[in-house]
Kinemage of the C-alpha trace (Angstrom):
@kinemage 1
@onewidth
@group {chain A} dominant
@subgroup {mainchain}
@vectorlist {calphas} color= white
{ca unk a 1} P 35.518 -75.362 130.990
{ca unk a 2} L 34.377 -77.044 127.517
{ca unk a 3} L 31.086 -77.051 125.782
{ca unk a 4} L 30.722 -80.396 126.549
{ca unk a 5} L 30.880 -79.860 130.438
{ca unk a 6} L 28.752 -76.919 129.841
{ca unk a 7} L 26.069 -79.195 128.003
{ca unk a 8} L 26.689 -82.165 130.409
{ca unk a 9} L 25.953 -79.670 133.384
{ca unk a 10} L 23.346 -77.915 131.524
{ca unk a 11} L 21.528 -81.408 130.928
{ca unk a 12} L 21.972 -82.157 134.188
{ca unk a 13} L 20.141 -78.992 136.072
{ca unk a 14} L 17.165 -79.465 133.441
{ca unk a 15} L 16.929 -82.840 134.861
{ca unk a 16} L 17.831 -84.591 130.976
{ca unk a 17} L 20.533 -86.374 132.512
{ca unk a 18} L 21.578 -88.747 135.109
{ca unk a 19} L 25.171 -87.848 135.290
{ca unk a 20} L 25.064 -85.266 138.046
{ca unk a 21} L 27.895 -82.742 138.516
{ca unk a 22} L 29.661 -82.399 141.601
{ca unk a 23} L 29.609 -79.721 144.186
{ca unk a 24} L 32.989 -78.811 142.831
{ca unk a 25} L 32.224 -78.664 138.750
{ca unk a 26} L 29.516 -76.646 139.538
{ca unk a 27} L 31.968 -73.920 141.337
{ca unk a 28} L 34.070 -74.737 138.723
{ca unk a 29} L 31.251 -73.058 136.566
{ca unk a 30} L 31.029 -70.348 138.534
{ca unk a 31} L 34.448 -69.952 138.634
{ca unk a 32} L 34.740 -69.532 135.124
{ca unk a 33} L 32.484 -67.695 133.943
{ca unk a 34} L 33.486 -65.123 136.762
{ca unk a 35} L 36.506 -64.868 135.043
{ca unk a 36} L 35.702 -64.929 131.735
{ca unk a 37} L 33.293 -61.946 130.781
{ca unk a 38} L 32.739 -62.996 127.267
{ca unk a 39} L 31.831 -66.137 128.265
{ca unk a 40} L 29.647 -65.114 130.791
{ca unk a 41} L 27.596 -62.912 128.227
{ca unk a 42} L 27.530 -66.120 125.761
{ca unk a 43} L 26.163 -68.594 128.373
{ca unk a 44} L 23.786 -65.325 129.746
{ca unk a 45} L 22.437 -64.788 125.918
{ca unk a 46} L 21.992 -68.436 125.155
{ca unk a 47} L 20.042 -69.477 129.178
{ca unk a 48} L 17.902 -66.296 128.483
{ca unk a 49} L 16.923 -67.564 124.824
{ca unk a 50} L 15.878 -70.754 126.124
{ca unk a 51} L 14.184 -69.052 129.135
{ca unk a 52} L 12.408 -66.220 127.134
{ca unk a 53} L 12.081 -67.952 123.310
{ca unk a 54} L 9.434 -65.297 122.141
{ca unk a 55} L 12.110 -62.653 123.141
């Protein structure tokens, strides 16, 4: 998983994009960030910024 699929499929779910991830990126995601506990806590920090900016 890159930053630029995370970004294309973060685009995508916010509705900023038209080019729609498949069934299987998006458990490719999952996947992923399962697996990868730093990475997990990265994407967790920056979603809950963006979520929650006055926090």
């Amino acid at each position: 998983m890159t930053c630029d699929q995370l970004a294309r499929l973060y685009a995508a779910d916010h509705g900023d994009s038209d080019d729609l991830p498949s069934p299987d990126e998006w458990t490719a995601l999952a996947d992923y960030l399962g697996c990868h506990e730093e990475a997990r806590a990265a994407a967790w920090s920056a979603w809950a910024a963006e979520l929650n900016p006055a926090e």
